[in-house]
N, C-alpha and C positions, 0 to 999 in steps of 0.2 A: 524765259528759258530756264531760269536755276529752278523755278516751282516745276518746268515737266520734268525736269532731270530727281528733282525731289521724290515725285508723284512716282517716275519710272523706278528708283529703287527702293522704294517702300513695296509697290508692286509686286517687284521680284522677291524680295526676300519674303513676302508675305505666300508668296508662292509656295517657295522651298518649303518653309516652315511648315506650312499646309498638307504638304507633300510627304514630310517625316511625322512616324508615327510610332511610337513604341511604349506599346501598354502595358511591358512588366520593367519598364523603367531600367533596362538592364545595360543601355548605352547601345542594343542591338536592331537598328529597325525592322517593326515587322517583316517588311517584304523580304527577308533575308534569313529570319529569326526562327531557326529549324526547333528552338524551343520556348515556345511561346509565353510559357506560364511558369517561368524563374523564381523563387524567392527573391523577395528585397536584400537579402543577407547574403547572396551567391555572389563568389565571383564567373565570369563566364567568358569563353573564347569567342573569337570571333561568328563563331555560327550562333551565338547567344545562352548556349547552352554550358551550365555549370560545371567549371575545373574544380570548385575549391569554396564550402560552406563556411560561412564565417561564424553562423551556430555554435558555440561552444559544445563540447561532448561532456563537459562536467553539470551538473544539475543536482539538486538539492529542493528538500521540503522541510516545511515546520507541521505537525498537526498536534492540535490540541483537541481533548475528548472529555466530555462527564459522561459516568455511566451511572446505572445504578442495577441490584443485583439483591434478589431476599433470599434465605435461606434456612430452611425446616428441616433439620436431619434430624434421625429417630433419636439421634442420641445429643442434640441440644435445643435449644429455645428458640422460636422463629426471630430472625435478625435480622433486618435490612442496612444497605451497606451502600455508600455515595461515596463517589470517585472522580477527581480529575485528573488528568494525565498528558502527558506532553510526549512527542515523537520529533524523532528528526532522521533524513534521510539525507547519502549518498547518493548518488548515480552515474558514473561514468559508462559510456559503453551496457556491456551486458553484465555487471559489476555494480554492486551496491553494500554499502554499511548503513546499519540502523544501530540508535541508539533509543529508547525509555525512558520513562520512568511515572510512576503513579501515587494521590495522596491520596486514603482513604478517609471516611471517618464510618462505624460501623455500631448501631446502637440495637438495643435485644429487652426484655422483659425484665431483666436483672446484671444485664452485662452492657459492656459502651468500651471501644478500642478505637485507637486513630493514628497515624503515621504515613510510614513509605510502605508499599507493597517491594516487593525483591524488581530489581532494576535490567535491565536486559542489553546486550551488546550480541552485537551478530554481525556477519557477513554471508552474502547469495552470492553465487553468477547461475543466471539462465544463458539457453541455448535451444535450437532449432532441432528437435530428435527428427525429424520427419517433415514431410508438406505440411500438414495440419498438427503436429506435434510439439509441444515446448515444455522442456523439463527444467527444473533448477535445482542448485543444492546450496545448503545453507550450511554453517557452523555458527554457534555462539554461548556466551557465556551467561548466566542467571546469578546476580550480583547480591547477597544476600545485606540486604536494603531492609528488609522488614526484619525486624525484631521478636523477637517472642522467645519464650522461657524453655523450649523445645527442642533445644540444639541445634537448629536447622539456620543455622549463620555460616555456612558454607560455602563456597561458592558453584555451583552446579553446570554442566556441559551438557548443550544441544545440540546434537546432526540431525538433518533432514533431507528431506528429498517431495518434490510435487513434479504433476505432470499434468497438462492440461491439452487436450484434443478439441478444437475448430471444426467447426461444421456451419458454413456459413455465419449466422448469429447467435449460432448455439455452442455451447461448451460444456464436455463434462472433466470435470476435473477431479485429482485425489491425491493426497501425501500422506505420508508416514514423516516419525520424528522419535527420536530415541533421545531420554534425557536420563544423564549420569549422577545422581542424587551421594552427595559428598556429605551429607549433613548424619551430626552421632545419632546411632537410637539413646533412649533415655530408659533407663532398665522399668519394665514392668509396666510403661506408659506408654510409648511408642517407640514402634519399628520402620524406619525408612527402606524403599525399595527402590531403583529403577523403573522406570516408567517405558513404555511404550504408546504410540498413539498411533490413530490414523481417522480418518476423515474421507469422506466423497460427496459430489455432488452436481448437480447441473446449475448452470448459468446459461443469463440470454439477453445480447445485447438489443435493448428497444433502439437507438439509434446512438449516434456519437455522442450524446451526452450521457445516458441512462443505461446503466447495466446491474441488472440482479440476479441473484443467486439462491439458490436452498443445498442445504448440507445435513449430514448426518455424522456425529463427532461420536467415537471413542477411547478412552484412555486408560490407562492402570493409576491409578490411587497413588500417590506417593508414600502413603505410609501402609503397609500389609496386613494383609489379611481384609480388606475393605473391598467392596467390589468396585467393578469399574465408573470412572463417570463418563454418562453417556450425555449427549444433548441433540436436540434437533434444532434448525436454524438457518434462516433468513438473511441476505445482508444486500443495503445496496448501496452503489457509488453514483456519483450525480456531478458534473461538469459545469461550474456554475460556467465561468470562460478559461482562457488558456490559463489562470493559474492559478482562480478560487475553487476549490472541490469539496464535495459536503460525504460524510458515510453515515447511515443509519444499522445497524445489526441485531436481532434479541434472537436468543438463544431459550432454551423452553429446557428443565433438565426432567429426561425419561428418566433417568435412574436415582434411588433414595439420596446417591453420594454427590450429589450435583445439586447446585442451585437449581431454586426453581424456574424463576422467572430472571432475565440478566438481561437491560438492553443501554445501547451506547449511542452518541451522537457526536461525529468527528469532523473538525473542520482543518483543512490542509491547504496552506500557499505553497506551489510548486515557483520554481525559479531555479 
């Protein structure tokens, strides 16, 4: 008698157990569960479906990059120039701070320099202009990091502004950026100017991990009477998983005042 009574409630509970079923593990059983496919991280009411993400809204990266970049201007020596560099980012919401900074080493036919390049601090928020529209704006400041005999130890002010338009997996995007150049001229050697920039281009996401881009960059010279640097340029981003990500970029410079050849390779932990 105690083994059928054994037998009978093993039975049953094997039953029940049988009977519940809930595959996004949300405390919600299917047969009930008006949202099926919850994050693990959600809390949820009783119809299964999410009050309350447990996701933090604060997020943050490291990326570190070497580049390298040669350069033939009419008026010096061809010089090639290696770079590593480090980033780090904010992210709250549609809110974000970055901070820079880069070491060069840069050697030439009769010349060789090496240190910090000028260091960078900024703030963006992006926003929604439209269905397929997202514009942002930035402020920040350009930390004079790098050295040289030139006056230009000053610290410098950037505004900007981008906008980018969605179209399925296509995007064309373009900004502008105005930067306030605080550094002395040097009589007779150099004049500092204001700058202005802008940029455009198309991008196209191959799928959730892979998205690349081509642009066309132009700027004002920071020191005057120089003409613009122009460049043409490539760039893409790659998903290794949720929060390995790889960029590749080279830039090609159309104009005398621009490097020639410039390309990068960046790797970023999101977290």
């Amino acid at each position: 008698m105690r083994n059928y009574l054994l037998f009978t409630l093993f039975a049953i509970l094997s039953t029940n157990l049988s009977a519940y079923e809930d595959f996004d593990l949300d405390g919600v059983d299917n047969k009930v569960d008006k949202c099926p496919n919850t994050p693990f991280s959600d809390l949820v009411d009783i119809n299964g479906c999410t009050v309350k993400s447990l996701v933090s809204a604060h997020n943050f990266d490291v990326i570190l990059g070497v580049s390298y970049s040669d350069a033939d201007y009419q008026t010096l020596n061809k010089t090639d120039t290696l770079a590593s560099s480090i980033q780090a980012d904010y992210y709250y919401k549609n809110f974000s701070l970055q901070a820079s900074t880069s070491y060069f080493t840069t050697s030439g036919n009769d010349y060789g320099d090496n240190g910090l390049y000028d260091s960078f601090l900024g703030a963006a928020y992006k926003f929604k202009a439209g269905d397929s529209l997202l514009a942002s704006v930035g402020v920040g400041v350009i930390l004079a990091t790098y050295e040289t005999s030139l006056n230009n130890n000053n610290a410098d002010y950037v505004t900007s502004a981008n906008l980018s338009y969605s179209l399925d997996k296509i995007n064309v995007f373009g900004g502008y950026s105005h930067t306030l150049i605080n550094d002395d001229d040097v009589a007779g050697i150099v004049s500092y100017q204001n700058t202005n920039a802008m940029s455009g281009g198309l991008g196209y996401h191959f799928n959730d991990k892979l998205y690349a881009s081509a642009s066309y960059n132009s700027s004002d010279s920071l020191y005057s009477g120089v003409e613009d640097v122009q460049t043409a340029s490539i760039y893409t981003n790659y998903s290794i998983d949720e929060h390995l990500f790889a960029m590749f970029s080279y830039a090609y410079g159309v104009s005398d005042s621009a490097s020639k050849n410039y390309a990068s390779f960046r790797l970023g932990y999101f977290f």
